[in-house]
ROROMAR-899215 format. One line per field, with one value per residue: residue in one letter; x, y, z of N, C-alpha, C, O in turn. Coordinates in steps of 0.1 Angstrom, whole numbers, always signed. Atoms other than C-alpha are relative to their C-alpha. Layout:
residu c(A, ...)
nx c(X, ...)
ny c(Y, ...)
nz c(Z, ...)
cax c(X, ...)
cay c(Y, ...)
caz c(Z, ...)
cx c(X, ...)
cy c(Y, ...)
cz c(Z, ...)
ox c(X, ...)
oy c(Y, ...)
oz c(Z, ...)
//
This chain:
residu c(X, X, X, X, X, X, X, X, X, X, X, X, X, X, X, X, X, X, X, X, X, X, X, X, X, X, X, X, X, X, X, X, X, X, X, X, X, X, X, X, X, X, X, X, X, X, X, X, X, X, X, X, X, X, X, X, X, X, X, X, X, X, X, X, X, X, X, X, X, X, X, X, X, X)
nx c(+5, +0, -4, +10, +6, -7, -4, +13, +2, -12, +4, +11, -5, -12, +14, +3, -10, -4, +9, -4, -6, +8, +7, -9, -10, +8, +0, -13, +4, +12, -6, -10, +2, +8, -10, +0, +12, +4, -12, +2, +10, -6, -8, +9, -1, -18, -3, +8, -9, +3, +14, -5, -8, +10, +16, -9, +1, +12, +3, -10, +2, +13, -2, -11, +16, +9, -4, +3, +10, +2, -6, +9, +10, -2)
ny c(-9, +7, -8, -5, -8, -9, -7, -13, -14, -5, -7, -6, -13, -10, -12, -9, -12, -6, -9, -9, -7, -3, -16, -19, -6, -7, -12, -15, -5, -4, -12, -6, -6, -11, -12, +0, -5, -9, -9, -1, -12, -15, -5, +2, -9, -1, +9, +13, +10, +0, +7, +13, +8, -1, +10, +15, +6, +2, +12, +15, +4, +7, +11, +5, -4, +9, +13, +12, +2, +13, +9, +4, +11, +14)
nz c(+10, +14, +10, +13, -4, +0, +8, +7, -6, +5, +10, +0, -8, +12, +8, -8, -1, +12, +0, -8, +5, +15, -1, -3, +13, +7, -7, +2, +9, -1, -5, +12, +16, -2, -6, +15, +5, -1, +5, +14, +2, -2, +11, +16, +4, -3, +15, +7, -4, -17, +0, +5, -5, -14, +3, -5, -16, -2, +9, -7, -13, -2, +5, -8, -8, +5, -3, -6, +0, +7, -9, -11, +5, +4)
cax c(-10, -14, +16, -9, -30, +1, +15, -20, -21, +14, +2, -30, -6, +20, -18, -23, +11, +13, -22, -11, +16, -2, -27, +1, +21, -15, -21, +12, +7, -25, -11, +16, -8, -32, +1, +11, -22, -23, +17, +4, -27, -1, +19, -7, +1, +41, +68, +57, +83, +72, +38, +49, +70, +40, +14, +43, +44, +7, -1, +27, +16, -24, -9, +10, -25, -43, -17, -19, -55, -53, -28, -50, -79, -58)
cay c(-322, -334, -317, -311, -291, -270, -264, -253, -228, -218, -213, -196, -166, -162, -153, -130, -114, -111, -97, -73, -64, -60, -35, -11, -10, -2, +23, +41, +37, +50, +82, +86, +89, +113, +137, +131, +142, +170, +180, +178, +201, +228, +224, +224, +260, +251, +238, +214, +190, +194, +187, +156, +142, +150, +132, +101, +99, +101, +72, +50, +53, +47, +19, +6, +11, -12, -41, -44, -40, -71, -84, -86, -96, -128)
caz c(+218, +182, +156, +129, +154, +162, +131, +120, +146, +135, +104, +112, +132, +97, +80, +109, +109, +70, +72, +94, +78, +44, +62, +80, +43, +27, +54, +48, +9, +12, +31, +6, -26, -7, +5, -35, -47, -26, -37, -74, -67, -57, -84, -114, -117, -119, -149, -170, -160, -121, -131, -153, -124, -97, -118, -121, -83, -80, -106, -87, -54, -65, -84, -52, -32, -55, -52, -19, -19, -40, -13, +13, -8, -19)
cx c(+5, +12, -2, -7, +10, +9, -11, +0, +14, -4, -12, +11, +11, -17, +1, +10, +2, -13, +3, +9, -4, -6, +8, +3, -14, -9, +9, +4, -14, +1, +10, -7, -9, +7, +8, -11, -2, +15, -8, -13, +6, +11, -4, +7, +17, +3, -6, +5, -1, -9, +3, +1, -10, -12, +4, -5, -10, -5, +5, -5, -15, +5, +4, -13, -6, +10, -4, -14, -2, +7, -5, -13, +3, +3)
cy c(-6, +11, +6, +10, +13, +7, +8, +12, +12, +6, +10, +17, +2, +6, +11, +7, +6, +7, +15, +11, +9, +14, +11, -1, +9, +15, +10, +2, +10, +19, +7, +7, +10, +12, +2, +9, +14, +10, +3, +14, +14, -1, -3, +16, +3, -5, -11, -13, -2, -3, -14, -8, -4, -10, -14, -6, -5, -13, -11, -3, -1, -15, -12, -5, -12, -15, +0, +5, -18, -11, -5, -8, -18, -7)
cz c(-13, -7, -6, +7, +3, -10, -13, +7, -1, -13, -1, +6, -7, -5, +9, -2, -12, +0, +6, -4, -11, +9, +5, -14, -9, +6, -8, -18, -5, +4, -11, -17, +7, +4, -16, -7, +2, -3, -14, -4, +0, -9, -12, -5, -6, -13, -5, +4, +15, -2, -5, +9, +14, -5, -4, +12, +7, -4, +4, +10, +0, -2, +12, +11, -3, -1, +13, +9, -6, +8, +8, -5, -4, +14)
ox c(+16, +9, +4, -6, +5, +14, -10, +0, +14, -4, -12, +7, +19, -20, +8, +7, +6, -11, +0, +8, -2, -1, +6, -6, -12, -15, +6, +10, -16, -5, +10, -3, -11, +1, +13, -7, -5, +15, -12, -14, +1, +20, +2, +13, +22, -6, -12, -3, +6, -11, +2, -6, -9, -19, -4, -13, -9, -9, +1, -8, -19, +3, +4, -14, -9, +3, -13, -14, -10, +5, -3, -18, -5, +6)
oy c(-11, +23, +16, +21, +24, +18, +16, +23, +24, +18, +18, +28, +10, +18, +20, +19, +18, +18, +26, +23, +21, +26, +23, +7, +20, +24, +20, +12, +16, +28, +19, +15, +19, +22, +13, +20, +22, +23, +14, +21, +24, +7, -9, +16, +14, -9, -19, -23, -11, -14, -23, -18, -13, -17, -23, -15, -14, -21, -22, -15, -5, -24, -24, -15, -20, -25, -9, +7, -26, -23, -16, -19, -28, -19)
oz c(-15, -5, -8, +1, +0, -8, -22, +1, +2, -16, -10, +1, -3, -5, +4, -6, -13, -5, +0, -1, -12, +8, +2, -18, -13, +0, -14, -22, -16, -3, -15, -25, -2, +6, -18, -12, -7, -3, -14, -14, -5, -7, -21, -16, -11, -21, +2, +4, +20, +4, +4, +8, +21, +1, -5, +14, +15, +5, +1, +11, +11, +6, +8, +17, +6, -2, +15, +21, -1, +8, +10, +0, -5, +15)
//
């Protein structure tokens, strides 16, 4: 067996695993801004400073979403 053939295929199964990884994390960020979203809907009616801190959390965890959207895409 050639080296180069095996440390390609070594390399081909870190893509695989970091892909992998990438999609559970954008899974479970994914889950976190739609369980965000839906805290912030039930506290529109609340202090101003609960709203403030709800529509932070929101904007982080889309923001967190669209990296690693962009992670998988690269």
């Amino acid at each position: 067996m050639n080296i180069v053939e095996t440390l390609r295929r070594g390399e081909y199964l870190v893509y695989l695993l970091i892909l992998l990884l990438t999609s559970l994390l954008l899974a479970l960020s994914l889950y976190m801004a739609f369980s965000r979203v839906y805290y912030l809907i039930q506290n529109i009616g609340g202090s101003p400073e609960l709203l403030a801190a709800s529509i932070y959390n929101v904007l982080s965890d889309v923001f967190l979403v669209v990296v690693f959207v962009e992670l998988i895409d690269t």
